[in-house]
VOPAGU-2260 file (C-alpha; in pm, 1 decimal, decimal comma):
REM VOPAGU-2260
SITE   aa  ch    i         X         Y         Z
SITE  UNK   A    0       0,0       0,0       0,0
SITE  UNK   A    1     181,6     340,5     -96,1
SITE  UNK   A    2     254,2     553,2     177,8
SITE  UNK   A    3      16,6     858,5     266,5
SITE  UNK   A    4     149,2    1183,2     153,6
SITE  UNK   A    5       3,7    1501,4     283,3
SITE  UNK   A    6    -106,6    1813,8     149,6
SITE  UNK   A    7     148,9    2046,9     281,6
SITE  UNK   A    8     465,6    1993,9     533,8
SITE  UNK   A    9     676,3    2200,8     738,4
SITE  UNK   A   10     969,1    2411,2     575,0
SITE  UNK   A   11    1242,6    2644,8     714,6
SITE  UNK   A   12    1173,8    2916,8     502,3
SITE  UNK   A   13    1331,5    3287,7     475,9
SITE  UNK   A   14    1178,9    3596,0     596,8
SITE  UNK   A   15    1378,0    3927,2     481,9
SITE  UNK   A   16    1639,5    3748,3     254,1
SITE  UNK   A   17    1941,9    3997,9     306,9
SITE  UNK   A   18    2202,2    4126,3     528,9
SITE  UNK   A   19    1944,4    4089,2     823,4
SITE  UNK   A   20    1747,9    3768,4     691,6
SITE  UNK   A   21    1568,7    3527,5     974,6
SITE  UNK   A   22    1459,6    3222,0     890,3
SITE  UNK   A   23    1050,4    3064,6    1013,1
SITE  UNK   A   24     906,2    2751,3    1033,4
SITE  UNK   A   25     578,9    2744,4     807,1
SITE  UNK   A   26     374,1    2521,9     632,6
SITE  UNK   A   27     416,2    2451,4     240,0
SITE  UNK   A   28     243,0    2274,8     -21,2
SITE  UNK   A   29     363,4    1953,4     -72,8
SITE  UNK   A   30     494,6    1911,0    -453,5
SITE  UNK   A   31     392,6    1693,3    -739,0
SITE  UNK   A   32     666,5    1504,4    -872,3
SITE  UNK   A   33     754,4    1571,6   -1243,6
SITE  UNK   A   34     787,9    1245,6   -1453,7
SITE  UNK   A   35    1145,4    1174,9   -1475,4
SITE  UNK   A   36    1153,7    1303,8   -1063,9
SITE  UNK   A   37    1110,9    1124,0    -713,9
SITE  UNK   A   38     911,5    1276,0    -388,9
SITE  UNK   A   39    1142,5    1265,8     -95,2
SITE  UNK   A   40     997,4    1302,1     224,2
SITE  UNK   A   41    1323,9    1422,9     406,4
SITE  UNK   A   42    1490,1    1254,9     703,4
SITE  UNK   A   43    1754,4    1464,3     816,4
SITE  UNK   A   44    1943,1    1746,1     658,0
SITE  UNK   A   45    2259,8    1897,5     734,6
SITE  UNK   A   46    2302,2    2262,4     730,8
SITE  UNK   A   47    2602,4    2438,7     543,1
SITE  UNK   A   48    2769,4    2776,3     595,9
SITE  UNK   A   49    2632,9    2813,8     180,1
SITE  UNK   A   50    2266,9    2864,6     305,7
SITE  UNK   A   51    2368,9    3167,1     515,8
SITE  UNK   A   52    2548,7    3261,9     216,7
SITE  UNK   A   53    2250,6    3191,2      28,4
SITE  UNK   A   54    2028,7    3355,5     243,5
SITE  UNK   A   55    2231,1    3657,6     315,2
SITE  UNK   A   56    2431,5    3849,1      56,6
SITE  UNK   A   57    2255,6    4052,4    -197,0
SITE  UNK   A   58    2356,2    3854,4    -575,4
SITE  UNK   A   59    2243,0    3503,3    -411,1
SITE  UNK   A   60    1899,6    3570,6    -228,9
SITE  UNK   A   61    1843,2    3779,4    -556,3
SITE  UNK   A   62    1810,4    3429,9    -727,8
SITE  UNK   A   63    1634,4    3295,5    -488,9
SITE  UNK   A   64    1377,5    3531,6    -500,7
SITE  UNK   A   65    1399,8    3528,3    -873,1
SITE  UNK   A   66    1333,9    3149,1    -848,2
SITE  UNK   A   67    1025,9    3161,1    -564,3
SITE  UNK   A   68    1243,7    2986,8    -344,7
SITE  UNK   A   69    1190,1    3011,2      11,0
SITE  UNK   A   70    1354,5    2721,6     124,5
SITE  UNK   A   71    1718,7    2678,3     142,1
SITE  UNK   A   72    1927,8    2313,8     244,1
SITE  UNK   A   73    2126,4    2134,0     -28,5
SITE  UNK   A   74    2298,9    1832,2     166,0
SITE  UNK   A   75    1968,7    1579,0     274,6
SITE  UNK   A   76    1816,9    1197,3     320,7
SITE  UNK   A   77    1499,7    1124,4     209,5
SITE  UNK   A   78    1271,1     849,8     194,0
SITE  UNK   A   79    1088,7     778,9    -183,5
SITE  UNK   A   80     713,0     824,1    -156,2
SITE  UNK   A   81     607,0     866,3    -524,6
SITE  UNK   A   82     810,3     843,5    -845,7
SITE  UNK   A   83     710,4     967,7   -1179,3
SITE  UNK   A   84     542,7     803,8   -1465,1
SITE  UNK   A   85     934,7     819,2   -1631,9
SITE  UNK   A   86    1108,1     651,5   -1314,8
SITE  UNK   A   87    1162,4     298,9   -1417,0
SITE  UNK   A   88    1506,5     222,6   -1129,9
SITE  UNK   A   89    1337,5     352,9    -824,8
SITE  UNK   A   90    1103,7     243,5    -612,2
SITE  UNK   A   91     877,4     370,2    -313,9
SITE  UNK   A   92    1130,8     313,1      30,8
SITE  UNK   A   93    1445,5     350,1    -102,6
SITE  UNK   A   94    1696,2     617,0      20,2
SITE  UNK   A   95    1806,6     896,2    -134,6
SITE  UNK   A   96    2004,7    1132,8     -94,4
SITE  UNK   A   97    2018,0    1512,9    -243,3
SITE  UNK   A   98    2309,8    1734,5    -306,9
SITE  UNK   A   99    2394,1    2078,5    -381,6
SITE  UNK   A  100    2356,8    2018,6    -747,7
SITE  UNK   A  101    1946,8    1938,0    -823,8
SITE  UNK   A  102    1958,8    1876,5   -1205,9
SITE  UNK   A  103    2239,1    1796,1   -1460,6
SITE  UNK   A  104    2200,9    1747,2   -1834,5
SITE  UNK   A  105    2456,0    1475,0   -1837,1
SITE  UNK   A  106    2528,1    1635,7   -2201,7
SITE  UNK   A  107    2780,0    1929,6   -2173,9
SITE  UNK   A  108    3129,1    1938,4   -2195,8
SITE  UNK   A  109    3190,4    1935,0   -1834,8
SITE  UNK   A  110    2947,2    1683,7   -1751,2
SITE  UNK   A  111    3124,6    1465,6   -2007,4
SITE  UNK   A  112    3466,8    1533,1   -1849,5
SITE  UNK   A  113    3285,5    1429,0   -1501,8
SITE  UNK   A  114    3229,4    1771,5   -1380,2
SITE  UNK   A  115    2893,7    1784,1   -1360,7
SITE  UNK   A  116    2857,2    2001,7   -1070,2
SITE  UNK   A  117    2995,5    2252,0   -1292,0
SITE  UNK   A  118    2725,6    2166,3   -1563,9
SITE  UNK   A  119    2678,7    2455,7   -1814,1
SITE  UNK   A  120    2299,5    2412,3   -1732,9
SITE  UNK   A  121    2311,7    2289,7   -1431,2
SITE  UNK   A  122    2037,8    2374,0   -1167,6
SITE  UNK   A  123    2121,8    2454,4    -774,2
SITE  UNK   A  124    1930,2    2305,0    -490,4
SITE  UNK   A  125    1799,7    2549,4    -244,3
SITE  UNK   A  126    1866,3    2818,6    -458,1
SITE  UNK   A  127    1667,5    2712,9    -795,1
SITE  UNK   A  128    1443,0    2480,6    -655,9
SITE  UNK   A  129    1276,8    2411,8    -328,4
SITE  UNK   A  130    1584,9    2248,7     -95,7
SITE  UNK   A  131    1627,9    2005,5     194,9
SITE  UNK   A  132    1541,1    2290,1     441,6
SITE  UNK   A  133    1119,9    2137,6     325,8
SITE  UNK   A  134     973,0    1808,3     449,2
SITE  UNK   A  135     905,1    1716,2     118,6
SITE  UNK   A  136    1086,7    1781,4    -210,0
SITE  UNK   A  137    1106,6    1630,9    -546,5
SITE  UNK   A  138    1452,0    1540,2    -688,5
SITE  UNK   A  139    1576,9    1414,4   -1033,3
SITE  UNK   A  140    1603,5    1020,5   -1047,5
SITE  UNK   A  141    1888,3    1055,1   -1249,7
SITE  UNK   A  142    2054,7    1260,6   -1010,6
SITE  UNK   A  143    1947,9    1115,7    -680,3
SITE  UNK   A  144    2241,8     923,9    -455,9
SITE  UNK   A  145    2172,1     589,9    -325,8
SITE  UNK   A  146    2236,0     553,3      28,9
SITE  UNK   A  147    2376,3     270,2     136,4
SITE  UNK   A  148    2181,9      33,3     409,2
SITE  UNK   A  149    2545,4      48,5     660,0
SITE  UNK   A  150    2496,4     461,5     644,1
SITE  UNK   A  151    2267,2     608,7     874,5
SITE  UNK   A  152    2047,5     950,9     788,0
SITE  UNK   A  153    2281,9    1147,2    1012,0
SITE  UNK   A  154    2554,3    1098,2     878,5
SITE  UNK   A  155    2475,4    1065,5     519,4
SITE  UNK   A  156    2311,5    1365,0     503,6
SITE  UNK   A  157    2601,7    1618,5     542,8
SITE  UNK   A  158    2830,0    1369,5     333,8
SITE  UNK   A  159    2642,4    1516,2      22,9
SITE  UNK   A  160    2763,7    1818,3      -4,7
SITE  UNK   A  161    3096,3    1901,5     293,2
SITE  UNK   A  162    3196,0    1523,7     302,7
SITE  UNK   A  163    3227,6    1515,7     -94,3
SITE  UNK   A  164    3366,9    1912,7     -84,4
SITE  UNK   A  165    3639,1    1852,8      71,6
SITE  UNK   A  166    3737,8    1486,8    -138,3
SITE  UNK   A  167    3710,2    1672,0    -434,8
SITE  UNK   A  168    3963,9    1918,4    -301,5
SITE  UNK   A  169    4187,6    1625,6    -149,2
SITE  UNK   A  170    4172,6    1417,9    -451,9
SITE  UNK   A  171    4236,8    1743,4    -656,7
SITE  UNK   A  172    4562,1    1808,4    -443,3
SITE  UNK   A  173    4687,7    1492,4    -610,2
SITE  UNK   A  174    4922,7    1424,2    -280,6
SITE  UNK   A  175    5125,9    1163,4    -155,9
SITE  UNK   A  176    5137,0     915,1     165,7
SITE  UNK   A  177    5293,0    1087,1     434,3
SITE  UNK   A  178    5303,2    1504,4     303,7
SITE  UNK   A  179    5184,8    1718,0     524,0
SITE  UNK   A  180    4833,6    1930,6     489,3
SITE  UNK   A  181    4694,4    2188,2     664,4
SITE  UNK   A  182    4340,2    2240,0     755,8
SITE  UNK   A  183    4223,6    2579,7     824,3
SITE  UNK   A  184    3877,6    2567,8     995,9
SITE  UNK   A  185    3934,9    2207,4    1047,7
SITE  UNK   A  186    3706,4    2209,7    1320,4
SITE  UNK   A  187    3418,3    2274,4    1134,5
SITE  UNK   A  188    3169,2    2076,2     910,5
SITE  UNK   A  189    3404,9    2067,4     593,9
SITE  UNK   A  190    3729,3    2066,7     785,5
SITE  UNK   A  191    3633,4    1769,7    1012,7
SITE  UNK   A  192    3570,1    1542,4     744,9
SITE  UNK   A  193    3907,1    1618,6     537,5
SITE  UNK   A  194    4037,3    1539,1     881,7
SITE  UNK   A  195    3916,0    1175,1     842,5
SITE  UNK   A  196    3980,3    1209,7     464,2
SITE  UNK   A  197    4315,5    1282,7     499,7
SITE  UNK   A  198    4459,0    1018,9     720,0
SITE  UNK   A  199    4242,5     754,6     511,5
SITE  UNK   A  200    4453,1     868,2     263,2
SITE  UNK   A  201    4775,2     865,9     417,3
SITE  UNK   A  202    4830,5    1235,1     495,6
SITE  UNK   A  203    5008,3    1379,9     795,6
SITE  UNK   A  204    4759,3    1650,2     902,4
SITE  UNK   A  205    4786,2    2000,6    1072,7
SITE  UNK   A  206    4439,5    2110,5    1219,4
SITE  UNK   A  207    4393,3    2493,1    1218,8
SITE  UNK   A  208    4112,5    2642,6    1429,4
SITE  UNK   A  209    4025,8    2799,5    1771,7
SITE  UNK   A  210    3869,5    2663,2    2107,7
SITE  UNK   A  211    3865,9    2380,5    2319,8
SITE  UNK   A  212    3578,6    2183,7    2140,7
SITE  UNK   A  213    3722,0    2219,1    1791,9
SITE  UNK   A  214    4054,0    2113,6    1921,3
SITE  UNK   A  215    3935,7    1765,5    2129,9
SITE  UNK   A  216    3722,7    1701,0    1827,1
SITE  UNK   A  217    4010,1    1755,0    1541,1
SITE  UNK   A  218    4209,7    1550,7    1807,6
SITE  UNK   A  219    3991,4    1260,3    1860,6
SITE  UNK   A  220    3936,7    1264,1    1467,8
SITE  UNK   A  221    4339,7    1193,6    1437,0
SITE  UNK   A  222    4501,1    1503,8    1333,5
SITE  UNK   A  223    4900,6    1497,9    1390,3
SITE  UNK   A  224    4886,5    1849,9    1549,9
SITE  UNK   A  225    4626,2    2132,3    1665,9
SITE  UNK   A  226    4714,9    2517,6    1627,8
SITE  UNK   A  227    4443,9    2771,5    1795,6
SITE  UNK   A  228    4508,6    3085,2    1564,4
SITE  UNK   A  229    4358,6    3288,1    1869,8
SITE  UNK   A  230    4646,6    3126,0    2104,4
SITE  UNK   A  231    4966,5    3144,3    1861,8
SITE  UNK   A  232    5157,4    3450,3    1736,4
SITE  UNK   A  233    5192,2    3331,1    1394,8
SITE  UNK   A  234    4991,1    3065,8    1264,8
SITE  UNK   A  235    5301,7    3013,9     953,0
SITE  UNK   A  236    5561,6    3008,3    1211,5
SITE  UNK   A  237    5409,6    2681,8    1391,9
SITE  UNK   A  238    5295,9    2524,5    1068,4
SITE  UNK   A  239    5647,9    2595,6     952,6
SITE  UNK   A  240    5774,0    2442,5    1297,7
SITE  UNK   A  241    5542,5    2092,6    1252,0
SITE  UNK   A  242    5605,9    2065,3     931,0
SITE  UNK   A  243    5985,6    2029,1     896,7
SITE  UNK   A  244    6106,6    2355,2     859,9
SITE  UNK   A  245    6001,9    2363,8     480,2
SITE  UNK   A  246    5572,7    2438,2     490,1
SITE  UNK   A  247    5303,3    2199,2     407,8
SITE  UNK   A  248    5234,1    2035,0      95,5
SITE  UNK   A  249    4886,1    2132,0      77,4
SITE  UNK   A  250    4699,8    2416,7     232,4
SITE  UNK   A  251    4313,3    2338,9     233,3
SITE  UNK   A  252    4123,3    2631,0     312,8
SITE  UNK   A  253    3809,6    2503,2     447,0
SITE  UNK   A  254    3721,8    2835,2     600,8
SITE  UNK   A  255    3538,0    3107,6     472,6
SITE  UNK   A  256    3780,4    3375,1     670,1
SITE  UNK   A  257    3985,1    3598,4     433,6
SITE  UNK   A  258    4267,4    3598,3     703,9
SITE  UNK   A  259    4281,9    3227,8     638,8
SITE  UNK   A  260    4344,6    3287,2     300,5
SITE  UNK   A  261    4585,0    3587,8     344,8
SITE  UNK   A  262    4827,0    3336,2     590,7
SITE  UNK   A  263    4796,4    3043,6     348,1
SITE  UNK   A  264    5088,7    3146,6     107,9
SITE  UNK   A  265    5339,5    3127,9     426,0
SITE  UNK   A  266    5245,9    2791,5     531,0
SITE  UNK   A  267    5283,1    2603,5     194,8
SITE  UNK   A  268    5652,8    2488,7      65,0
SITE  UNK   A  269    5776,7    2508,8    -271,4
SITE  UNK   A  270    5573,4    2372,4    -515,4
SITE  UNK   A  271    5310,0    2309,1    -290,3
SITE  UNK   A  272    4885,8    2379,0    -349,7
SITE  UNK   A  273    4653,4    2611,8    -182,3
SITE  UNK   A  274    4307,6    2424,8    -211,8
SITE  UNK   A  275    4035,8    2720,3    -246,6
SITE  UNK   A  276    3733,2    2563,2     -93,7
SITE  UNK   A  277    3571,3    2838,2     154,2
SITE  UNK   A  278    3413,1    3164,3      74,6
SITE  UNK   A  279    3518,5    3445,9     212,9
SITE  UNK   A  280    3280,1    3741,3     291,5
SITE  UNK   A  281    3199,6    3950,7      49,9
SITE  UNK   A  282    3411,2    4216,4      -7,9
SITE  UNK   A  283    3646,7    4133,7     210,5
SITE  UNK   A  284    3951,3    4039,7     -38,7
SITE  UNK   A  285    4225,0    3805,5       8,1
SITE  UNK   A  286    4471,1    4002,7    -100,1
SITE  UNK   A  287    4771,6    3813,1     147,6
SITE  UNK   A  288    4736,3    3563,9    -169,4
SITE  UNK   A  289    5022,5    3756,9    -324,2
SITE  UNK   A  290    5116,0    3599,1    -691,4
SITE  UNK   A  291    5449,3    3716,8    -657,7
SITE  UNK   A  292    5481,6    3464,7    -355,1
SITE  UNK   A  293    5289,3    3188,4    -565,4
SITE  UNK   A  294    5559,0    3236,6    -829,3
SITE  UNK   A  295    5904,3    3270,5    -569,7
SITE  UNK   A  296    5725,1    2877,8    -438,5
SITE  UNK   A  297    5646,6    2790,2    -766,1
SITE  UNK   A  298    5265,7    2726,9    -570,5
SITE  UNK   A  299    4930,9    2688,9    -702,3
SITE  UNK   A  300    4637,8    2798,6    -613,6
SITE  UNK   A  301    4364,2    2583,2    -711,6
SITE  UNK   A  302    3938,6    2634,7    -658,2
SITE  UNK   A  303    3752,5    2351,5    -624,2
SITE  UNK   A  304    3350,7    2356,9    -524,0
SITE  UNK   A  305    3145,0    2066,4    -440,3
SITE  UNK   A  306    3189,3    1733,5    -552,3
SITE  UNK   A  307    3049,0    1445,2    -843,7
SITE  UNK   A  308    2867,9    1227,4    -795,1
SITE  UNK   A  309    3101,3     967,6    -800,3
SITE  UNK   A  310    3256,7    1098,0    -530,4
SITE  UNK   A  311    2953,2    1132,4    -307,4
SITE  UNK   A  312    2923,5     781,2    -376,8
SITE  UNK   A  313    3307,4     683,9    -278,9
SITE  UNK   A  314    3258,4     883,2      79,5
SITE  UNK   A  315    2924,5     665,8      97,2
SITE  UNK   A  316    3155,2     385,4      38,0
SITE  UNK   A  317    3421,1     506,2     336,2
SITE  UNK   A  318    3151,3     576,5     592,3
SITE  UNK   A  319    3003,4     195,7     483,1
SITE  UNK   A  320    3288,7      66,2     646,0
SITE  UNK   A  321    3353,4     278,2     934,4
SITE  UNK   A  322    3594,0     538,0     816,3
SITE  UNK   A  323    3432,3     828,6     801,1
SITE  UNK   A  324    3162,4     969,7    1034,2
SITE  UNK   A  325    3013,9    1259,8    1095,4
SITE  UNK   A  326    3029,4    1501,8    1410,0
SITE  UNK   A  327    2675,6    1664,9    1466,1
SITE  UNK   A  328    2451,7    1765,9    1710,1
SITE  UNK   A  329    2067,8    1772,0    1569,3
SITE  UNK   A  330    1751,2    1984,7    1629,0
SITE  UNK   A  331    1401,9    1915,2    1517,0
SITE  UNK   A  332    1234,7    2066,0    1222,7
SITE  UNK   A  333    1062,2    2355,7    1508,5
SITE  UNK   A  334    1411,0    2433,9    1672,7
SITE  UNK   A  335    1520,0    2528,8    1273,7
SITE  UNK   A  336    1526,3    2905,5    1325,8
SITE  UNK   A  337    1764,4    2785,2    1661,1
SITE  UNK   A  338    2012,7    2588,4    1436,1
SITE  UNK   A  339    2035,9    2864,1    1181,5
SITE  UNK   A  340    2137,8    3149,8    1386,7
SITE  UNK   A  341    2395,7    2896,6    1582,9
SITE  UNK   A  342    2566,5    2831,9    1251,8
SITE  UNK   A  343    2580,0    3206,7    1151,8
SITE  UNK   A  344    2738,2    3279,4    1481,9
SITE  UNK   A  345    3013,9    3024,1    1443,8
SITE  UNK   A  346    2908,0    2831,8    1739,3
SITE  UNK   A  347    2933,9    2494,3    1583,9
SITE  UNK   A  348    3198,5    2244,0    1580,8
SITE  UNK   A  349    3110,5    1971,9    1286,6
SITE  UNK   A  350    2799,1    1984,5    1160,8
SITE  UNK   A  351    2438,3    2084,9    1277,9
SITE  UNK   A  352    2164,3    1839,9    1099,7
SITE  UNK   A  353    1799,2    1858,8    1147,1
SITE  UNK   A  354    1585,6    1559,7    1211,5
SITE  UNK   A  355    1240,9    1580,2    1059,7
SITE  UNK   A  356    1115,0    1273,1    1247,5
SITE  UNK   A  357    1095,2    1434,0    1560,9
């Protein structure tokens, strides 16, 4: 017997969308999937520093309003209640999982090179369409993830979008067992799971961040070495000082904070990588990324965004069998508003994921 599907569902939705945004609980029509598309009714949902972003400055709420999007989230588990007349390879109870990339035409030159969260038509979850932030959502079958049975919602939830993030950026790195890589804002939802990444991979790793929490969790995680940059003079000089004298191999900057970007060139070595992965605020330039210094260490500086979905399915694979998990602490659906204004304040080490069963 299928499942009963209401007419409408809660949603964190945003009031104000701006500088000074909040974000309310309401309730919201529940959609009709489309016939190539699957109805999710969420599970959990993990929420990313990109929704504030989202949310927040001025170009991106633009598009959201341009869309009639109210609803934000881009990293969730759902539950398939409905597929479309088109949808031949799902069926009602599976998992799926939803990532910051909602449709892909599978066609373009980047989706043919396998960078189809780059897609030349490519449209955004949470920003183009209803996202994860909504009880219910619809979701291309085509671009769903499986979720594996061994992978609980909590934890595959975030993997979608900071768990694959930072893989792309690690994989992208192209490094070797045993260099060294520093982590700034390794404490947080992106950072902690390049943690995990890292020494899966072989990597020695250097945790940057602030605070007793973030450092007990980057320790228990199995970084080689903390450094609070509110406790330190100089971030570079005790990077330099762990790292042999000669800088890190890799710098991934897994903070949005422009001063993380600014110290980055002084940690790496010669012929090391700067991995660009957070966003700093806007207009707040990272100038300390001086090319001059990029040429004198024959560095690179190299942006990645989110990941494939190959790769989504390869951390699926590593938190399957017990490599990879996530840090979180979880709120209901009502307590959304709560969770949203933690995670603009900075308060939160790993992730915060909302659990719409409660």
């Amino acid at each position: 017997m299928p499942p009963s599907i209401p007419a409408a569902c809660k949603a964190g939705c945003v009031v104000n969308p701006g500088p000074y945004f909040s974000v309310v609980v309401e309730e919201v029509a529940v959609p009709e999937p489309g016939p190539d598309e699957l109805l999710l009714r969420m599970s959990t949902t993990g929420l990313c520093h990109s929704d504030i972003s989202y949310m927040s400055t001025p170009f991106m709420s633009a598009k959201m309003t341009q869309a009639g999007v109210r609803s934000p989230g881009h990293e969730g588990v759902g539950v398939v209640v409905k597929v479309g007349s088109a949808v031949t390879d799902w069926k009602i109870g599976d998992r799926g999982g939803v990532k910051p990339v909602w449709r892909v035409c599978f066609k373009c030159e980047t989706c043919l090179a396998g960078f189809e969260m780059h897609c030349e038509s490519l449209i955004p979850t949470g920003l183009g369409v209803p996202g994860t932030y909504q009880g219910y959502i619809t979701s291309p079958a085509s671009y769903t993830q499986r979720i594996p049975d061994e992978v609980d919602d909590f934890t595959a939830a975030p993997l979608m979008c900071s768990g694959t993030t930072v893989y792309r950026s690690l994989i992208a790195a192209e490094l070797k067992t045993d260099d060294w890589v520093v982590i700034s804002g390794a404490g947080g939802g992106v950072g902690h799971f390049g943690i995990q990444l890292a020494k899966v991979m072989g990597l020695r790793v250097i945790a940057v961040d602030s605070g007793a929490a973030k450092k007990s969790l980057c320790q228990e995680l199995g970084s080689d070495a903390f450094v609070d940059f509110k406790e330190v003079e100089s971030v570079p000089k005790e990077v330099l000082k762990l790292a042999g004298g000669k800088g890190a191999h890799a710098i991934l900057v897994a903070s949005g904070s422009a001063q993380a970007y600014q110290t980055a060139i002084h940690m790496v070595r010669f012929g090391g990588k700067i991995m660009c992965i957070g966003h700093p605020p806007p207009g707040s330039l990272p100038s300390g990324l001086d090319p001059n210094l990029l040429i004198l260490k024959s560095a690179r500086a190299i942006g990645t965004m989110i990941g494939n979905m190959a790769d989504a399915q390869k951390v699926l694979e590593f938190a399957a069998q017990g490599q990879l998990r996530v840090a979180y602490e979880s709120f209901p659906i009502n307590q959304l508003p709560q969770a949203v204004a933690k995670l603009h304040a900075g308060e939160v080490a790993g992730r915060l994921v909302v659990d719409f069963n409660v």
